[in-house]
N, C-alpha and C positions, 0 to 999 in steps of 0.2 A: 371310400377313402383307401389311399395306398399309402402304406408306412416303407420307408425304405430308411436300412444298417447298413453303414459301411464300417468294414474292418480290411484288416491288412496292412494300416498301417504303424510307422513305426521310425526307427532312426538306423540308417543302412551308411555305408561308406560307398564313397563316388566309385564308380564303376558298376556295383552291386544290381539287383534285380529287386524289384516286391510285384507281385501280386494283390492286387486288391480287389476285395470284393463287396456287392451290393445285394443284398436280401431284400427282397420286398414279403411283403404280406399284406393281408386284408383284402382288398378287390383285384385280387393279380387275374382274374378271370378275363377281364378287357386287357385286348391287345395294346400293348404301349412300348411306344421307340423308349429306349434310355439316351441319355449322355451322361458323362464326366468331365465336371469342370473342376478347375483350381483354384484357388483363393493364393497368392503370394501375398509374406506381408505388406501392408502400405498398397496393396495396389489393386484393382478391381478382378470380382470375380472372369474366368476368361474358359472358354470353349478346348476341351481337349479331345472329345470324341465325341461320334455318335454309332448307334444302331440301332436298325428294323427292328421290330418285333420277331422277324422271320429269322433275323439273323442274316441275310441273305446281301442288306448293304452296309457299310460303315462307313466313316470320313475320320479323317484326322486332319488337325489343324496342322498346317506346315514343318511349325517348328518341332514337332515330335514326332514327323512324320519318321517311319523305319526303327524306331522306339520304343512306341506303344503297341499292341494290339488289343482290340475289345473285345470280345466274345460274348456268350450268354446261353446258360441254361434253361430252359423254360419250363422242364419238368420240376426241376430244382428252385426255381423263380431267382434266379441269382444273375446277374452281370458282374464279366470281372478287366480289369482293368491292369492288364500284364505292362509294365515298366521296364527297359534293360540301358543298362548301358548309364546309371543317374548320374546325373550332373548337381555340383551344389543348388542350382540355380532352379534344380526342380523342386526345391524345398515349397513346401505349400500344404495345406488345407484342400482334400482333392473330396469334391461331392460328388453324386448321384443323384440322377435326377429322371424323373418321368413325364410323358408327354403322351397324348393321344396319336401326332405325329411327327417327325422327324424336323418340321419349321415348329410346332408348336414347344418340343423339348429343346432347341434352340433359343428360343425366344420369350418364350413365358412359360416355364414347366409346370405342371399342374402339381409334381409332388417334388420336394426337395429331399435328401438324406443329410445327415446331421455331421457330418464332413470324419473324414479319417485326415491325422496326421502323419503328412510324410519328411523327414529329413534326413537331409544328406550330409553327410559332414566328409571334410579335405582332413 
């Protein structure tokens, strides 16, 4: 079992930057892709990043593309989830999630994180 915390979140003004980040623990031994998805109100969870275990690939979904960037420590077991430039519209419930690999944390993630709140306010 992998337990994953996300923190970093908070209530920031448009333009502003967060950082978020994702702890895991328990079996962090097996290599596993993360992603970051979002939850907006009223509207289904949705895909904001991904990466390797290595670190070596990421993606970003379009809309935040030049935005986001993912990273991830693995001595530290932490993935973090850098934001710039927010828009009201990034308000959302932003998870972490684990996968054995990079279709399976897309698709059916083996472990979820208990969501960090982020918002933006005009």
């Amino acid at each position: 079992q992998v337990q994953l915390v996300e923190s970093g979140g908070g209530l920031v003004q448009v333009g502003g930057s967060l950082r978020l980040s994702c702890a895991a623990s328990g079996r962090t031994d097996s290599k596993y892709a993360m992603a970051w998805f979002l939850q907006a109100p009223v509207k289904e969870r949705e895909l904001v990043a991904t990466i390797t275990w290595s670190g070596g690939s990421t993606y970003y979904v379009d809309s935040m593309t030049g935005r986001v960037t993912v990273s991830r420590d693995n001595a530290k077991n932490t993935v973090y989830l850098q934001i710039n430039s927010l828009k009201p519209e990034d308000t959302a419930v932003y998870y972490c999630a684990a996968g054995s690999t990079v279709l399976v944390v897309t698709t059916q993630p083996d472990y979820w994180g208990q969501g960090t709140q982020v918002t933006v306010s005009s």
